[in-house]
N, C-alpha and C positions, 0 to 999 in steps of 0.2 A: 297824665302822661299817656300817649297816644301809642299803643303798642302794638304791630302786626306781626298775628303767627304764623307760620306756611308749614304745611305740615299735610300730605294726604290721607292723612286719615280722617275719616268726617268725625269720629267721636269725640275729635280732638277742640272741636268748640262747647263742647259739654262740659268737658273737662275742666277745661278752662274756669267757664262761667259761673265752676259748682266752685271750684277751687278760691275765686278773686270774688266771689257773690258782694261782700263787705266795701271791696277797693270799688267793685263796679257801683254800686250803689251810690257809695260817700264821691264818688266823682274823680277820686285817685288815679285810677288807670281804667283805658277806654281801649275796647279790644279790637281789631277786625281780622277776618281769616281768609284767607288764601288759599286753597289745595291744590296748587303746583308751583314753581318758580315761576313760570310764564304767566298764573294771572296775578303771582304778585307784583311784576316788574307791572303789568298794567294799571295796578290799582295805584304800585309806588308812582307811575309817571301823572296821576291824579294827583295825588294827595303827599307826594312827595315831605313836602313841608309838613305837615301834620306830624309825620309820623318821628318819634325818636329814638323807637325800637325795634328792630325787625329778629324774633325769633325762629329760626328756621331747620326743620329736619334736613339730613343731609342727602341723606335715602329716600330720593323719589323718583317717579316714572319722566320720563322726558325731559326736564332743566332738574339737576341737582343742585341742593341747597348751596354747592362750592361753587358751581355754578353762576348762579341767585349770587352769591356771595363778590364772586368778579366782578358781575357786572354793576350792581351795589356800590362797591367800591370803588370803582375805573369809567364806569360807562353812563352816570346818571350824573341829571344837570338839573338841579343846580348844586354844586357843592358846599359844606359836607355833607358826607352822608352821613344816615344814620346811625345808632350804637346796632353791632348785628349779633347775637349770641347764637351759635351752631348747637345744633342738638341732634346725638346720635343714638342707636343700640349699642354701635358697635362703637369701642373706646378706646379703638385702636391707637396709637401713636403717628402714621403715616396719618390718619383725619385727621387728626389732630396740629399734626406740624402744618399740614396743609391749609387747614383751616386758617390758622395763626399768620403762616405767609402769606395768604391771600387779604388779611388786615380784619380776623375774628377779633371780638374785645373780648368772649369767654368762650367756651365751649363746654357744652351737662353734655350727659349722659342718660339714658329712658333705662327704666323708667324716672320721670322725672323727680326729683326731691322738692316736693313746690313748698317746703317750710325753708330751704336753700332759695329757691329761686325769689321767693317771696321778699327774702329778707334783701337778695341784692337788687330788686326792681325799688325797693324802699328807699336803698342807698342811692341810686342811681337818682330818683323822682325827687331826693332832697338836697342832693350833691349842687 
């Protein structure tokens, strides 16, 4: 399962890498990153079709992940799009609702719970 994180923070491919080291390996889930909305909408108008997952912080400089998340959902072709999971610090309810009306499939919270997250990329890649 082909899964793209967006996320400005650069430590955030480490993380990852250290986190899914087994999935990456065994061939389960294949990562790529992004650190803005803007070059993820570039990378998704590439690889669109690849991808099944777009995880995305909410809180970034320039295109915010709700942002990312519109255009994802309304403005990319070819349709559907992909599953999108929002990820915030902040666990507000207004992101939240927002996220959801904008057509989130989940929404976490940072830091992340990646024995949580782990378990629902599982669900997802065997559903």
């Amino acid at each position: 399962m082909k899964i793209l994180v967006v996320d400005d923070e650069p430590d955030v491919r480490t993380l990852f890498e250290q986190r899914f080291r087994r999935e990456i390996r065994s061939g389960e889930f294949s990562f790529s990153f992004a650190y803005s909305g803007e070059e993820a909408l570039t990378f998704l108008t590439g690889h669109h079709s690849e991808v099944v997952l777009i995880l995305s912080d909410i809180n970034m400089p320039g295109m915010s992940g709700l942002e990312l998340l519109r255009h994802v959902k309304h403005d990319l072709i070819p349709p559907p799009p992909p599953l999108v999971m929002m990820i915030t610090a902040y666990g507000d309810t207004d992101s939240y609702n927002q996220a959801m009306e904008l057509g989130a499939n989940d929404f976490l919270t940072k830091p992340v719970d990646f024995t949580a997250l782990k378990d629902k990329l599982h669900a997802i890649s065997t559903a």
